[in-house]
N, C-alpha and C positions, 0 to 999 in steps of 0.2 A: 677628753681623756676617757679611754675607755673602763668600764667597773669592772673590777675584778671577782666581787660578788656580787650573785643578785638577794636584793631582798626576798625575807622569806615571803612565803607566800598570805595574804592576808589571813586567809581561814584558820590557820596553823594555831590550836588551841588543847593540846596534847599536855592535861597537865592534872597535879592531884584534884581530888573529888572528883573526876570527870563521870557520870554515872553511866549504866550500862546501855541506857537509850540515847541518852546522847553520845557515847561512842559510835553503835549502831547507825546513826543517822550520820554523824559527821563523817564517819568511814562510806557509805554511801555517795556524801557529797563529793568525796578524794575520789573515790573511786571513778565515777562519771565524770568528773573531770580529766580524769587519768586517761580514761578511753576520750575524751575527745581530745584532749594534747595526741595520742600517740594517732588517733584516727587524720588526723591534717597531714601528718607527714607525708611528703611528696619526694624528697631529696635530701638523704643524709648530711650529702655532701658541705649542702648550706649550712653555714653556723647558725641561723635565727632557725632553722630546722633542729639542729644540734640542741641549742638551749631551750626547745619546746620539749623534744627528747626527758631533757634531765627536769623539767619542771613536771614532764608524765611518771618518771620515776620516782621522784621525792613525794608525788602525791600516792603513787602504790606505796609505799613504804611509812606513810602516815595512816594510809590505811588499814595496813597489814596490823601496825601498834594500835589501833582502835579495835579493830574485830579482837584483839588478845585479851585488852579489855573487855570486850564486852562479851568474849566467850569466858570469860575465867569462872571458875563453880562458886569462889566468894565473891561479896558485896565489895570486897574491900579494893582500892585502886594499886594496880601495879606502877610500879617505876619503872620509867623509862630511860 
């Protein structure tokens, strides 16, 4: 049967206390993975292309809530 979700992804650690170097660095780590998910793409058309796609996007978008973090002028952790 096929899943209808996928599991998050294992890195995925977006949460209170996060400090603003390790934001920094885990948004790094989304990020370059993000450019190589979207760098393989060959053929939209493919679904295993499709769901590498959205696994490059959910890693910018964990990144994007990292750098917010780690740019914010306080110490203190945003909610996400």
């Amino acid at each position: 049967m096929k899943k209808l979700v996928p599991d998050p992804p294992p890195v995925l650690c977006v949460g209170p206390g996060l400090s603003h170097d390790q934001a920094l660095r885990k948004a790094v780590e989304h990020l370059k993975q993000a450019i190589e998910y979207a760098s393989s793409l060959t053929d939209l058309k493919n679904e295993q292309n499709e769901l590498t796609l959205n696994y490059a996007l959910l890693d910018m978008r964990i990144s994007k809530a990292l750098l917010a973090i780690a740019l914010a002028a306080s110490p203190v952790t945003i909610p996400i």
